[in-house]
Structure formats: C-alpha cells, structure tokens
C-alpha positions, 0 to 999 in steps of 0.5 A, spaced: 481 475 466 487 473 472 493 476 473 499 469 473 500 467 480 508 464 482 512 464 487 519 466 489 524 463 494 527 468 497 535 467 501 532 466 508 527 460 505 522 464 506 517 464 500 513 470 497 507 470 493 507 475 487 502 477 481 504 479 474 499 482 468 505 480 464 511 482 461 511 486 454 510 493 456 516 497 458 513 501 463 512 497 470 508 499 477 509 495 483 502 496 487 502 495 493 495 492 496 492 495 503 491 491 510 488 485 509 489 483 502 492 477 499 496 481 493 491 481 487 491 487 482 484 488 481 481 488 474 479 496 475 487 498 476 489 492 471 484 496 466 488 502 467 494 500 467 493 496 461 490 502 457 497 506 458 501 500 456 504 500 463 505 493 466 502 491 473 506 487 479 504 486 486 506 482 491 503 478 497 506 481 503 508 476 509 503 473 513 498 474 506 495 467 502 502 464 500 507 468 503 510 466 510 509 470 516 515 474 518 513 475 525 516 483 527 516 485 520 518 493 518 515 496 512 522 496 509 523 488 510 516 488 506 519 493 501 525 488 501 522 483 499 519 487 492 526 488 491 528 481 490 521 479 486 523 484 482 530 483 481 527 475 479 522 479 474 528 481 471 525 489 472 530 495 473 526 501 473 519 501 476 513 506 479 511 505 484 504 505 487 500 504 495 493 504 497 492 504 504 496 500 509 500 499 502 503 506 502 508 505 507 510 500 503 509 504 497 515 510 500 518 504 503 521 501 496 522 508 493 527 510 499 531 503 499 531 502 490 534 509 489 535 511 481 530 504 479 525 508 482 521 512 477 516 515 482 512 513 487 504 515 489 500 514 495 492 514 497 490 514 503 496 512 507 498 513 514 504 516 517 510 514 520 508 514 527 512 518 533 509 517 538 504 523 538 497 521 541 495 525 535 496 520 531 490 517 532 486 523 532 480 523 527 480 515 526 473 512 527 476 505 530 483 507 532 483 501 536 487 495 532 492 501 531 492 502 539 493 494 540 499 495 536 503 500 540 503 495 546 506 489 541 504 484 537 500 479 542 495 485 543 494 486 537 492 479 535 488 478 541 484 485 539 481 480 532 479 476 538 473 481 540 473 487 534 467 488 530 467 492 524 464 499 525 461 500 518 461 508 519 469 508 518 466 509 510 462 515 508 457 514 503 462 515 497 467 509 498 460 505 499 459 508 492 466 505 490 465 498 493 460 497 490 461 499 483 468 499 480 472 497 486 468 492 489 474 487 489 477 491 493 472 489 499 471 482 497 478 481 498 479 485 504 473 481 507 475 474 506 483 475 507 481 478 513 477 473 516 481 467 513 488 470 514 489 475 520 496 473 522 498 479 515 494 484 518 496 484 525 504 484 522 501 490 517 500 494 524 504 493 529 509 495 522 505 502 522 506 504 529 514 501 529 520 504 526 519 503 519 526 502 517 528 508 512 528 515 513 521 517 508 525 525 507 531 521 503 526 518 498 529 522 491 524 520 487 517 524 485 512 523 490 505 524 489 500 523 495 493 522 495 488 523 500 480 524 501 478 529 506 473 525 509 476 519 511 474 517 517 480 511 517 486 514 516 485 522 517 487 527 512 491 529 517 496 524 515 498 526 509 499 533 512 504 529 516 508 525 511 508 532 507 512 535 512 517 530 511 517 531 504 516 538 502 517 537 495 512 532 493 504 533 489 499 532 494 492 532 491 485 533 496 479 531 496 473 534 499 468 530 499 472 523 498 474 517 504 478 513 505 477 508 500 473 514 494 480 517 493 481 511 488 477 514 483 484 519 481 488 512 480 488 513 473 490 520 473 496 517 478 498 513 473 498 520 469 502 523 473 507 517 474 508 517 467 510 524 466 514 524 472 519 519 470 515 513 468 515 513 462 523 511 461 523 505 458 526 499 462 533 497 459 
C-alpha cells in the first residue's frame, strides 16, 4: 500500500513534496522524517496510525526528492513550509511528531502553529545547539555535525570522504531495521547516496538558529529517547528538557538511536490523550 504523493507550489515558487495516507479520520499527525529521507510515512507508523483513526501527513523538506533546495535554510523555514501544505490540505488542528533529525522539525511547527498544534513528540532528537563543545559529547561520528559549524561548503565536502561507521547503532536498532522498521534504513540509504544536498541543509540547520524559541511552545511535548544511542546522545534530551520543564519525557535503557521507535504506537497513545483526540473542524 502508498501513501498518495503531490506537490505544492508555494509563494516563493519553490515546490515542496508531501505525502498524505488520506483524508477521512478527523485526527491528523504531521511526521516529520529524520535526515536523509525523501518524506515517505513507513508502512509501520501508517499501521499505527490507521488502527487509532489518525491520519498521517509528512512532508519532503527542501533538498529532498521533489522538493527544491532552500540553501541556508532554518528548522523553522522547514516548519514554514508544513504550514502551507497544511493550510492546502484544509487541515486545522494537528499533532505533530519527529524522529531523528525530524524533531527539531517536529518542535518547530508546535512553536510557529500555536493553538492548531494539539501536541508534539520527539524521539531521538537533537538539541538546539549553543556552542558548547559538549554538545557533540557521546556522538560515534560527530564529524558531519562538526563540518556543519564551519558552514555549508564544509559540510558538503565532508560526504566527499565520510564512511559509514556501522557502530553508531547498538544491537537493538539493528533489530529494528531489520523487522519492522526497515524502511527506515532503505530510505535513509538510497536518499542518502542519490540526494545529499537535504542532509547537508539538515545539518548546517542543527548547528544554526533554529528560528523559534523552543520554551515558548504551549502545546504538551512528549520527548523520547534511548540511553544507548550513540547517534544523538541521551544527553540531548536532558537538554531540550531544560528548555521545556513541562514536558513527558520517557527513557529507555536499553534502546538506541533508531529502537526508541518501537514506543511510537504508545506515542501516538499519549498524543490522542493530550489534545489529539479534538476533532478538526
């Protein structure tokens, strides 16, 4: 089964790539995919969602397969542009949800929507960036990050050399990849061989402004993380935690970067319980 596939034209001329599972269910989700991507809802969260009547809509972010480059984009330019495909979908009210390199993403367009946003959940995702040298503490292969500090050029020579360091996973999200989230890894895989020009824009995103201020978001924030992940350290969701003293946070001890995943139909729980379950008008 596929998700239907368009495309919008936004203000600027730019034209961004978005995937829908399907109008009728009056509860919607907006995911947001980790870096690299090309946006697809993966059969395993589609499942999940359908089965609780939610439906599902992502969208490519620029740079991505069939969405054009925005070179120096923020997180909340990204965030931006969700709100115009939403605003083309007819959809109001919205949780929203990111994995990975998706969870700024994911905080970014709970901040800039304001009362549309029902709530918004993260797993695995970085933190803001402020310079701390501990920032990059705990990451396997810090390296594309660190190319992304000395700006865009850098970071796009960095592919030119880089090798996959297969350690960054622990044995758990091997697991996953494997099984149920397997997309996950074909995606992630051929994006990003065929189209870098989003991840390298993904990172320079990380390690820049991000555009909003991440403690003025007022909708319920459920954060995820594993403690093993040797990708983005658990460390970062002690950090975002600071920022948002309010939020849910749920750990797990024996889970890495990509095994947190697994809770995502218990996030889609809490999501419905903390405002998702408000029908759109």
């Amino acid at each position: 089964m596929t998700d239907a596939a368009a495309t919008l034209t936004l203000a600027d001329g730019r034209e961004v790539r978005w995937f829908d599972t399907g109008a009728g269910p009056s509860h919607v989700l907006v995911w947001h995919h980790g870096t690299p991507s090309d946006g697809r809802i993966y059969g395993v969260l589609r499942a999940a969602a359908g089965a609780r009547g939610i439906r599902v809509i992502s969208v490519a972010r620029a740079g991505y397969p069939g969405s054009t480059p925005l070179p120096g984009r923020s997180v909340a330019d990204s965030a931006r542009d969700v709100l115009a495909v939403l605003d083309a979908a007819g959809v109001d009210r919205f949780a929203t949800l990111g994995a990975s390199g998706g969870g700024p993403h994911a905080l970014a367009l709970a901040a800039l929507a304001g009362e549309r946003a029902t709530g918004a959940a993260t797993f695995s995702s970085p933190a803001p960036y402020d310079g701390d040298p501990a920032w990059f503490d705990g990451m396997r292969d810090p390296g594309a990050l660190r190319a992304a500090t000395r700006g865009r050029e850098a970071r796009a020579r960095y592919d030119d050399e880089a090798e996959f360091d297969p350690d960054v996973f622990v044995a758990a999200d091997w697991a996953l990849l494997e099984g149920d989230w397997r997309e996950l890894g074909q995606d992630a895989g051929a994006v990003g061989a065929l189209a870098p020009e989003g991840a390298v824009d993904d990172d320079c995103a990380f390690v820049a402004e991000w555009g909003f201020e991440v403690p003025r978001i007022a909708a319920s924030v459920l954060i995820v993380h594993g403690d093993q992940d040797r990708m983005v350290p658990a460390a970062h969701a002690t950090r975002l935690l600071r920022l948002l003293p309010y939020a849910t946070s749920w750990w797990f001890a024996d889970d890495g970067h990509v095994s947190a995943l697994r809770a995502v139909p218990h996030a889609l729980d809490w999501l419905l319980a903390h405002g998702l379950s408000t029908p759109s008008p």
